[in-house]
C-alpha positions as CSV (number, residue, x, y, z in Angstrom):
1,X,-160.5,97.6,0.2
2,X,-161.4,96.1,3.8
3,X,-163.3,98.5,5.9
4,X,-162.0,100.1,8.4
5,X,-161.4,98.0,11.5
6,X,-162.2,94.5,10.2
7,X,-160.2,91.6,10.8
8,X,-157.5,90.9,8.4
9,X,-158.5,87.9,6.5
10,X,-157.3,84.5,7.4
11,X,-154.0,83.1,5.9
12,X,-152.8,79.6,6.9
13,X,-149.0,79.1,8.2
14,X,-146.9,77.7,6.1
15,X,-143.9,75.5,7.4
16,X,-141.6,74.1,5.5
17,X,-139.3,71.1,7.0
18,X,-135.7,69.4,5.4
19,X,-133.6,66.5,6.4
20,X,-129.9,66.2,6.5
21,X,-130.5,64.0,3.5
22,X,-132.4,66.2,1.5
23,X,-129.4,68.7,2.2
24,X,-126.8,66.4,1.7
25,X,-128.8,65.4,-2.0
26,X,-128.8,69.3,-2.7
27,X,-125.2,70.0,-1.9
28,X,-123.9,66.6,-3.8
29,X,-122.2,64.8,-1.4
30,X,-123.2,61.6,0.9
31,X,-124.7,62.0,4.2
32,X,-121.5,61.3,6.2
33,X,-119.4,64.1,4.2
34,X,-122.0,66.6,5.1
35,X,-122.0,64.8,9.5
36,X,-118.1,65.5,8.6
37,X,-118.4,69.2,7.3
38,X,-121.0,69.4,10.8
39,X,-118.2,68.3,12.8
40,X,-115.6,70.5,11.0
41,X,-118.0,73.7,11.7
42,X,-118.3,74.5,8.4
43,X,-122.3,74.1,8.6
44,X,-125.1,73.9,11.6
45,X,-128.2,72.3,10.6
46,X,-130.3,73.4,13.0
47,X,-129.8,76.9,11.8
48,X,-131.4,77.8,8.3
49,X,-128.9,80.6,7.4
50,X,-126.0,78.5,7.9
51,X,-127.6,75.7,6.1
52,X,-128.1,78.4,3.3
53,X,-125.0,79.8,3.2
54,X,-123.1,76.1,3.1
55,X,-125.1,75.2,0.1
56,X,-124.7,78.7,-2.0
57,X,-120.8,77.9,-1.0
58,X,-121.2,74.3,-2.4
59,X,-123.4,74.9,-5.5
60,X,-120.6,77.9,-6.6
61,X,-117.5,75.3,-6.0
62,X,-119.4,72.9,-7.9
63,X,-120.1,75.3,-10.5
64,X,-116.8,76.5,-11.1
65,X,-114.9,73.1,-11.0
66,X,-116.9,72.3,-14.3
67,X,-119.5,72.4,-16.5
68,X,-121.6,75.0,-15.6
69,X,-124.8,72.8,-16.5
70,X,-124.1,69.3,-14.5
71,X,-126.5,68.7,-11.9
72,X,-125.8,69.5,-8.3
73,X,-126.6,66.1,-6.7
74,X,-125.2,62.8,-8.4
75,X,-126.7,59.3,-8.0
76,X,-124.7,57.4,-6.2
77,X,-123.9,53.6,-7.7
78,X,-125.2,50.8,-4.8
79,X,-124.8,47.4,-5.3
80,X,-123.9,45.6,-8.2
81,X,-127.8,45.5,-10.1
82,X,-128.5,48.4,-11.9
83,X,-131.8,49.5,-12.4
84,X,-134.8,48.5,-10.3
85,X,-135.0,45.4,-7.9
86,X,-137.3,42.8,-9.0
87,X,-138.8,40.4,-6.3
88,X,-137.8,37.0,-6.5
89,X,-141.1,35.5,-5.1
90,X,-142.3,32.0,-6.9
91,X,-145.6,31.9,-8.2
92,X,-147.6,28.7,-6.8
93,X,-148.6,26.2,-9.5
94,X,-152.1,26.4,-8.9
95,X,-151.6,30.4,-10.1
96,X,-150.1,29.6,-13.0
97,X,-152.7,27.3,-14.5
98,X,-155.1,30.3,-14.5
């Protein structure tokens, strides 16, 4: 126990920072869906409790328009590759003799 009249002892603030993409990821939808939902008033991302209670709302919808164990966010398909991109850069002769 601290005697009486010390200082308390130091503890470092903690901030914690999130993107409307890292919102959008956890609620499962695209970025423009969530800028429509904005626009709609249905959430404010400048304020956490609204950001809170919009993705409780979505991760419940989710939840009861399925399987209870699918994952919230989905990976959207891009392009027509699947899997990682590969560089298409040509090795100079001289390289390849080596």
């Amino acid at each position: 126990m601290p005697k009486k009249g010390s200082n308390p002892p130091y503890k470092p603030k903690i901030e914690y920072r999130y993107t409307l993409k890292d919102v959008a990821e956890a609620a499962g939808m695209t970025r423009n869906a969530l800028g429509v939902a904005k626009a709609q008033g249905k959430v404010d991302p400048g304020d956490f409790k609204s950001m809170v209670s919009f993705l409780t709302r979505r991760i419940i919808e989710k939840r009861l328009e399925g399987n209870l164990f699918t994952p919230i966010a989905r990976a959207a398909k891009r392009g027509r590759r699947a899997g990682s991109q590969v560089s298409r850069k040509r090795i100079k002769k001289a390289a390849r003799r080596e």
